[in-house]
C-alpha positions, 0 to 999 in steps of 0.5 A: 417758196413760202410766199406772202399768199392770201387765202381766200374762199369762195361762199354762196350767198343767196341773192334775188334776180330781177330783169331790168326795165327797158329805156328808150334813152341810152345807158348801159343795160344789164340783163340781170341785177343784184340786190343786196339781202338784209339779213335776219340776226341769227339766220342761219345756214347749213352748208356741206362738209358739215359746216354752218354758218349764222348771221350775227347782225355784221358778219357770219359766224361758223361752226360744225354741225352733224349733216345725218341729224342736222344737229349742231356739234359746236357753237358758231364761234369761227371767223370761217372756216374751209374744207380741203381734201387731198385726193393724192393723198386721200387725206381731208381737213378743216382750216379755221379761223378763231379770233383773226388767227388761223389753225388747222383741224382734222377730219374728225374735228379734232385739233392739228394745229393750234389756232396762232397763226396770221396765215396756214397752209398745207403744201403737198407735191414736193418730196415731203409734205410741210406746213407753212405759216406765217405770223407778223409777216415773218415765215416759219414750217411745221412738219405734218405733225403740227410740230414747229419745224422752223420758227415764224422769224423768216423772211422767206422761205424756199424748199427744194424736198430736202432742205430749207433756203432761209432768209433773214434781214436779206442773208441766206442761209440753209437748214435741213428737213428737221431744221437743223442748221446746215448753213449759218444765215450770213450769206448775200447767195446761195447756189443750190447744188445736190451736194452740200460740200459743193454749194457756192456762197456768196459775201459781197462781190467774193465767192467761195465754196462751203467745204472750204470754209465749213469749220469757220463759214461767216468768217469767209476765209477763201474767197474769189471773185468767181466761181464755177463747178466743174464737177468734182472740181471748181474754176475761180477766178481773182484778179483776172487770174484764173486756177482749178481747184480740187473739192479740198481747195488744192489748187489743180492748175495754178493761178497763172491763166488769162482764161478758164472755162468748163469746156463743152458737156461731153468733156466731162472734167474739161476746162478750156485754158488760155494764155498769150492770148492763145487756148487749149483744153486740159483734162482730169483723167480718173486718177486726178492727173491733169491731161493736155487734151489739146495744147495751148497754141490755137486761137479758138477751140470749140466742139462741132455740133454736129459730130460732137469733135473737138475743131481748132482755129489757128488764123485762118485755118480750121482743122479737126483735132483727135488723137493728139494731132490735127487731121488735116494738118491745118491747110484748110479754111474750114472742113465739116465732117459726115460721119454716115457716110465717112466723108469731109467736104474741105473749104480752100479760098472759096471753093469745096471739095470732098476728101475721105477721113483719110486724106483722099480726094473724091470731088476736086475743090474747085466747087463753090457749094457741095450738098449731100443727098446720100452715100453716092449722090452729090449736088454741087455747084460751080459757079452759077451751074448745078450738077450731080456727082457720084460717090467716084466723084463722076458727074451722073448729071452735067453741072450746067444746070441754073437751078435744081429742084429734087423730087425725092419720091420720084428720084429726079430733078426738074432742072433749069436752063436759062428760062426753060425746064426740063427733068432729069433722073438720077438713074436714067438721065434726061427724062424731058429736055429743059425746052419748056415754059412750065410743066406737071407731073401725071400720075401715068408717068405723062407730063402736062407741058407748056411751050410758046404759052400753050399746053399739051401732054407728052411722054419721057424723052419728049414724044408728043401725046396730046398736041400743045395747042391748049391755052389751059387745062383743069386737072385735080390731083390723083384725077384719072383725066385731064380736061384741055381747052382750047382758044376757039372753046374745044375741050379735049379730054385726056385720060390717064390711063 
């Protein structure tokens, strides 16, 4: 976007450093201060880029110089000027300004743009490179040329690398990279879109689309009060109506339905309907012909995130829909499909259960929580208690567990009971029974236990190692030893072996 930007350059100027005189009062201390420089009339200063500047007596006048001969090659007759190079491009040049005006010249010296403007720029990363300009705080391009594009008579400016948005006395309006008029500027918005026949337009509080209007568009003669572009097609709205539209402005679906909406991204070409307060989807197939993918009886559809399938709502029932049909038949209060594992926990009331896709029972619902772990591990809950099921739905650990805690690495769970822990393996069963106050796993497949408030080490199954008579120990992770200490000040060293 062409913006009321000001072009600013940073120039050395020589200036002298003195340290400031110390104080015994108080005041703020600098360590260096500047001092203005009088300079002479007529000094003169030759900087890079082949660039000199003189002294005047109120301000520096610039002009070029040849920095091999240090010979001048124009008298100082520029307000200033500035050296820009374009290291993508590999292309340098000069901005100038003469007279309060700006232009702009080649490498060589020689003329690009005419010195008339207020302000110049060159504006380079969009798909094609323009020059901006502005006179009078109006906005205008040239082409890299130099050659006008778009007259200085804009009130701003935007491009996108093919065409120019235009805005004059707050109407918009369109023009191509060369600056023909695309779109007459008489319109409160314009919405971009990579097609011209499909941009929306904005008169008032009405909306239409340019291919509807294009042989007449100021005269806005098929208008809405939304519109919204589902690809090839456009739902609009007026008077709380809502229809679907072809790129022709035929309607599709016609004006008759409280609700309409682009249905989620997957459904490309789908739009969300209702009517009587009830919704369905309709569909576009390739051939243009409008397809109910789900019929409109349902109280909410939408698309689940996780699977990407369409879910319907009717009451309290939630079922999945596919293949013109709902899976379950809607006898579910809520339903989430694994597609790793072919798998769907189903909710009755509060409690879970696990069916396959096609219906069969795999873990009663009679659970208050089911977590999958894998294929053919389960956790779930009930009640209060935690347990583990296979994929048979057979308990592999008993649900009468307070609390789980999956170690995946080792493939076990300390677990909980009342206010004891133990550890128990999805493969082998108890591998400590939950009698202890705390404990740490050893790298010897030893356990560094707690009972009564004292510490010990013991062995799967509860075999007893170093007696638990220790009221604390030093252990450092990956250690090969364990130091306990005793009440009366004994150390036992323990080693890992």
């Amino acid at each position: 976007m062409c913006s009321k930007l000001l072009f600013s350059f940073f120039i050395s100027f020589p200036f002298l450093l003195k340290a400031q005189t110390d104080t015994s009062s108080y005041q703020k201390k600098y360590a260096f201060k500047t001092k203005n420089i009088e300079y002479e009339k007529g000094a003169s200063f030759f900087l890079m880029d082949n660039l000199y500047k003189v002294w005047n007596g109120s301000s520096f006048m610039w002009g070029f110089y040849d920095m091999k001969n240090n010979e001048t090659l124009t008298s100082p007759k520029f307000d200033t000027i500035s050296y820009r190079y374009l290291h993508k491009r590999k292309k340098g040049f000069y901005r100038i300004k003469e007279n309060g005006k700006w232009g702009m010249l080649h490498k060589d010296r020689s003329e690009w743009v005419s010195v008339a403007f207020d302000n110049i720029n060159y504006n380079y990363g969009a798909i094609v490179d323009y020059i901006s300009i502005e006179n009078n705080s109006k906005y205008g391009i040239l082409d890299t040329l130099g050659q006008i594009v778009l007259e200085a008579n804009y009130d701003d400016i935007s491009y996108d690398g093919f065409r120019y948005l235009v805005k004059i006395a707050g109407k918009s309006g369109m023009r191509d990279a060369k600056g023909k008029e695309l779109i007459p500027t008489c319109f409160d918005k314009i919405y971009h879109h990579t097609y011209l026949n499909h941009i929306n337009l904005q008169i008032g509080n009405k909306w239409s689309v340019f291919n509807w209007i294009k042989e007449d568009p100021c005269a806005f003669g098929k208008k809405y009060d939304d519109v919204d572009v589902l690809m090839d097609y456009f739902v609009v709205r007026d008077n709380d109506k809502f229809a679907l539209l072809d790129i022709e402005g035929k309607e599709v679906l016609p004006m008759e339905y409280d609700f309409m909406a682009p249905f989620f991204l997957k459904y490309l070409r789908s739009v969300l309907v209702g009517k009587d307060k009830k919704v369905g989807v309709y569909r576009i197939d390739s051939s243009g012909k409008v397809i109910a993918s789900v019929p409109i009886e349902y109280d909410d559809i939408w698309v689940d995130e996780t699977t990407l399938k369409i879910k319907v709502k009717k009451k309290d029932k939630i079922d999945y829909y596919f293949n013109d049909q709902t899976l379950f038949n809607l006898v579910y209060n809520d339903l989430q499909y694994f597609p790793d594992i072919d798998r769907v926990t189903v909710k009755k009331g509060t409690k879970w259960g696990m069916l396959t896709a096609e219906g069969e029972e795999i873990i009663p619902i009679t659970y208050s929580a089911i977590h999958i772990m894998n294929a053919n591990q389960f956790m779930v809950k009930k009640g209060s208690k935690w347990g583990l099921l296979d994929a048979k739905g057979n308990e592999m650990i008993p649900v009468i567990y307070d609390a789980f805690d999956y170690r995946p690495k080792k493939n076990f769970f300390f677990v909980q009971k009342g206010d004891k822990w133990g550890i128990v393996s999805t493969t082998k069963g108890i591998i400590l029974p939950p009698v202890y106050e705390d404990m740490v796993t050893l790298p010897n497949r030893t356990f560094l236990v707690k009972q009564k408030g004292l510490w010990g080490v013991a062995a799967a199954g509860g075999r007893v190692i170093v007696p638990l008579d220790y009221v604390s120990y030093n252990y450092k992770y990956k250690s090969r030893e364990i130091i306990l200490k005793h009440s009366d000040g004994r150390v036992k060293k323990h080693a890992l072996l």
